[in-house]
N, C-alpha and C positions, 0 to 999 in steps of 0.2 A: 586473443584479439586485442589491440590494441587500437580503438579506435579512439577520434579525439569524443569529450563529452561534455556535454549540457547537465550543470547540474539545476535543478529549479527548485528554489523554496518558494511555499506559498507563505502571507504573513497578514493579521491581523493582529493588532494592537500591541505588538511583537517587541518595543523597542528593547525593554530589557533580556527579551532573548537572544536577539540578535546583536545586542554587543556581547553577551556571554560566551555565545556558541556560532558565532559566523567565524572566526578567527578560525578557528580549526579547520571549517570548510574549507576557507582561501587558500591556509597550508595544505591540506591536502590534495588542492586542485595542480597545484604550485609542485608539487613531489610528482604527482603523474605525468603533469607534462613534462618534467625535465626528465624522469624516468624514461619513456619513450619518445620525447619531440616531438608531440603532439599541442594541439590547442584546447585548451579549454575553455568556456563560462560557466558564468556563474549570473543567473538567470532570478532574481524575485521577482514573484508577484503579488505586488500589495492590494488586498482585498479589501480599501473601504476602511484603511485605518482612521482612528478618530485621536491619536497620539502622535506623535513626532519622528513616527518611521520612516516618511517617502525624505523630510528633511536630512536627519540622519544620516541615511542611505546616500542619499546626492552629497553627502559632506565625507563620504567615505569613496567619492570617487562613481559611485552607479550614474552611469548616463541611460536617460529616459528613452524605450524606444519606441519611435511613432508610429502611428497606425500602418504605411509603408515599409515599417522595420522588419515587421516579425517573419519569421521563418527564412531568412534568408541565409538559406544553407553556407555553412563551410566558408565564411568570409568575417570572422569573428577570431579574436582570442588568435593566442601564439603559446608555444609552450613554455616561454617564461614565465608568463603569470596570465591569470584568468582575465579577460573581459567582462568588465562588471555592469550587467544591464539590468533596467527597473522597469516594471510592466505596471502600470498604477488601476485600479477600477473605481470609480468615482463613488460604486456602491457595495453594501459588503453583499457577493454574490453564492458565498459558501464556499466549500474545500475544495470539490469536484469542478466546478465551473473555473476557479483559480490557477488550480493544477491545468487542465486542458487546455486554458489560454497560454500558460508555460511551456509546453510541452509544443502546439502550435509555434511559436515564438524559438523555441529552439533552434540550434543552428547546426546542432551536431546528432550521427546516428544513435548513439547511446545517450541515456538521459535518467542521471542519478536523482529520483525525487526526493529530498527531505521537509522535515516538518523543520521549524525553524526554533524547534528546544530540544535539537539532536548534536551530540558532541561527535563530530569523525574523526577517528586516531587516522594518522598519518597515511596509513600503508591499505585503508578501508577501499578505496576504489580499484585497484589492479585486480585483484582476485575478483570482484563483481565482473570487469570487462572479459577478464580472461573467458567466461564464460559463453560469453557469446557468439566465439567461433563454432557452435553447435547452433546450426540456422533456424534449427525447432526451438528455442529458446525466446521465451515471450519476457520474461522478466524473473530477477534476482536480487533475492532479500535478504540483509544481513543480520549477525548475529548480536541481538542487543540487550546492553545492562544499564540497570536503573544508574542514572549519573549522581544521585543522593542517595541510595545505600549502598548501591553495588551491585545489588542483586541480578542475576541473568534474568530477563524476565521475555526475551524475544529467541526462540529457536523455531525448525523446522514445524511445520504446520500439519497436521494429517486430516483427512478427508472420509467422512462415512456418512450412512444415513440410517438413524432411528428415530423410533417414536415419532415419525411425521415431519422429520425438518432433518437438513443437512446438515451434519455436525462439523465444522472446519477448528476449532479452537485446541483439539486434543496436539499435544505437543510431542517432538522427538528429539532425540541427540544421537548423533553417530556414535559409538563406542571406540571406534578406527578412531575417533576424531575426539575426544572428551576429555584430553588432558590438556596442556597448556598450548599447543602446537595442531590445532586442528586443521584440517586436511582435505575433506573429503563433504562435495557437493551433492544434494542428494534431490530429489523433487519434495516439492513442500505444496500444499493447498490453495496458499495465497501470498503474493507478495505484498506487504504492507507500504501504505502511502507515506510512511513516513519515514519508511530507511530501506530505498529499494532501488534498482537500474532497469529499465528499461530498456527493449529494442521502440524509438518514435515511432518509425514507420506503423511499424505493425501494431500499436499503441492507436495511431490517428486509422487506420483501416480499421480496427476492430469496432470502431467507435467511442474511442474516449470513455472517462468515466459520465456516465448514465445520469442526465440532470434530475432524473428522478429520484434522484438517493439525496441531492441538494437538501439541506446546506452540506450534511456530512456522516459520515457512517454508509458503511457496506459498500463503499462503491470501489473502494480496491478488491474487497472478495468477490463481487459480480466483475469484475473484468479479468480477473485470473481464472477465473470459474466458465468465463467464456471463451477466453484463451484454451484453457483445456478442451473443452468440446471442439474445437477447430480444430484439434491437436496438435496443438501448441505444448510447449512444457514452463515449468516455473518451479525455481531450485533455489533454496537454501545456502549461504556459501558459510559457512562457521569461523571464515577466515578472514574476512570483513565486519569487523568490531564496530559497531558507534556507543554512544550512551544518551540517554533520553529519559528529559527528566516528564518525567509519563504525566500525560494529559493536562499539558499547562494551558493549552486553549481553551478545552473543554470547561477549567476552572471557571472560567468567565458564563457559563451557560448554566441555567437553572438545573438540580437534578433529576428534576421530573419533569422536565422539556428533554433535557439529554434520556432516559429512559425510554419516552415516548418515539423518538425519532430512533434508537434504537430500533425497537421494536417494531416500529412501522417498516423501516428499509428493511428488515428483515425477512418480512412478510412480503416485498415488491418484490425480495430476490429470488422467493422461493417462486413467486407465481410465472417470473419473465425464466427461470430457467430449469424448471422442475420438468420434465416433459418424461419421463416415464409412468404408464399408467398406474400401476401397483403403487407407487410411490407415494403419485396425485393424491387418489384416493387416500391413503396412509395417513395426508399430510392434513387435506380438509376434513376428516373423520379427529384427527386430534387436535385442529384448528376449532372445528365445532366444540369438542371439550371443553376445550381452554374459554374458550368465551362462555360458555353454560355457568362454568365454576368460577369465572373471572370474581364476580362478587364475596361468593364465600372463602375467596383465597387472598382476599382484600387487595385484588388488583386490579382496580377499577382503570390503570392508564392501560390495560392491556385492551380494554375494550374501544378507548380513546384514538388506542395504534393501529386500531383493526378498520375501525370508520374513517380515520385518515389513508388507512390504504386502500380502501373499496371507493374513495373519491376518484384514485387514478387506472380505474380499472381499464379506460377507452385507450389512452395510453399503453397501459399494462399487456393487453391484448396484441394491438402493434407489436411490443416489440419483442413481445411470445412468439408470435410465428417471423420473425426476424432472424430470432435465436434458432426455434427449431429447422431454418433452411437452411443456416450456417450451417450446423452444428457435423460433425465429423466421428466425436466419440460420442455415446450414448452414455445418460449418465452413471449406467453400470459397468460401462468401461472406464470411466473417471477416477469412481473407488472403490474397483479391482485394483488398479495402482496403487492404492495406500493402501490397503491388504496387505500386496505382498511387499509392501514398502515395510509397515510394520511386522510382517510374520520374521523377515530378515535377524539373524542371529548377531549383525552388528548394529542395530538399531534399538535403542532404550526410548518405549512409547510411554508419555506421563500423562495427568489432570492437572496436578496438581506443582507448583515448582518447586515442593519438600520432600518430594520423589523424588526428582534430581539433585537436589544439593544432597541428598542423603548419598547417592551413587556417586557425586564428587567425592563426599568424604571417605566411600570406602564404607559406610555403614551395612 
């Protein structure tokens, strides 16, 4: 599929990122279109900067667009070079609320999200589109390495459920695909908010990301995670390279305010989309745990994250039975799929990323 696409970065206090690592984006948008003759943009939304970004931006060419602008399909951009437009919010509103006004704001079907301290090598978006000529296709995430060491630190996602909570963090590598020339697209857990394509549409119908997860965290794996129960799919491409110098926003945020929000969205995600019973019960039996021992395990913000999620329980409720009317697979239809994703004889399943660089070396 070749269609034209919306790329949208979200950006607070960004400036030194965005002169680092927008350059790549531009070239890259710039390759695709003349590739197929297609239009592109290039879509930020500045979140409430308190530095010299929206200036910046506007001195690189971004024109502002007005409340009248947004979403005005397919009348943007040419395939010579990207359409540069700025989305400003007067206050900082978080990731999720950022992203969704992007993505709203879009003008094209596909919609590559990145974080705005993400490097795209050249040839990164064809292999994301191509995917999308498979109409079950909710979104597609690429294969990412650290931009300061190198290290591969972003592949395939896999999905199961112990000990009371939904495991999504366990990683995979195709073996088809683990040498220099990789190849082959596989389903993954969650596409991440920071180096991923989108289908809009089916992005603005599912419901955007979930302002409950606001400012940030968890709200790309609750929308893939709901994507799947619709039966929807979201895949992995190893062919689509960025580099991402990991968690340069985060930097700016306390580490036990980052922990706690953690922890809280984690807990909103499991309650708006856990809906088997076996499970339920699995999940508040080692939730009650966890809080009994919180003190003798010296983790007192786990109890902090627990009170801040039982604030949004009226909420929470809503958009439970939201979820279970949708929903399509069951969540033991969900991770049967990564079962037999990982039981697969060309799949190498990890923890840890010294398990894979060991299988790179040959070890």
């Amino acid at each position: 599929m070749t269609a034209a696409v919306s790329i949208v970065i979200p950006n607070w206090n960004g400036l030194e990122l965005l002169e680092r690592f927008l350059p790549s984006v531009i070239a890259a948008a710039i390759r695709y279109g003349h590739q197929f003759d297609v239009p592109t943009e290039i879509l930020i939304v500045d979140d409430g900067s308190a530095d010299k970004s929206v200036e910046w931006l506007r001195g690189q060419g971004f024109e502002e667009a007005g409340p009248g602008d947004e979403g005005a399909t397919g009348r943007r951009g040419d395939a010579a070079k990207p359409a540069l437009r700025l989305i400003t919010n007067e206050t900082n509103r978080g990731f999720g609320p950022a992203c969704n006004r992007g993505f709203e704001a879009a003008s094209y079907p596909l919609v590559f999200l990145l974080n705005n301290d993400v490097q795209v090598e050249p040839d990164a978006i064809t292999p994301l589109a191509e995917n999308f000529s498979d109409d079950s296709v909710f979104a597609v995430h690429c294969r990412v390495f650290d931009v300061e060491s190198g290290r591969e630190v972003g592949t395939g996602k896999l999905g199961s459920f112990s000990h009371g909570f939904i495991r999504v963090h366990r990683s995979y590598v195709s073996l088809e695909s683990s040498g220099a020339e990789p190849r082959l697209a596989l389903c993954s857990m969650f596409a991440s908010g920071g180096s991923a394509m989108f289908d809009r549409q089916r992005f603005l119908e599912i419901g955007r990301f979930d302002s409950l997860f606001a400012p940030i965290y968890w709200e790309d794996v609750d929308i893939s995670y709901r994507a799947w129960k619709r039966g929807l799919s979201v895949l992995y491409e190893p062919r689509s390279v960025v580099r991402h110098r990991v968690s340069s926003t985060m930097r700016k945020i306390g580490r036990r305010r980052m922990r706690q929000m953690q922890q809280r969205n984690r807990l909103i995600y499991h309650w708006i989309n856990l809906h088997d019973r076996r499970m339920l019960m699995s999940h508040v039996m080692w939730l009650a745990l966890l809080a009994l021992t919180a003190v003798f395990r010296f983790r007192p913000d786990f109890l902090l994250s627990l009170v801040s999620a039982l604030k949004k329980l009226p909420e929470i409720r809503k958009r439970r039975l939201e979820e279970k009317r949708a929903a399509r697979r069951s969540d033991r239809d969900v991770f049967n799929i990564f079962t037999s994703l990982e039981r697969r004889a060309d799949v190498f399943a990890y923890d840890d990323y010294a398990e894979m660089e060991a299988l790179r070396s040959g070890q």
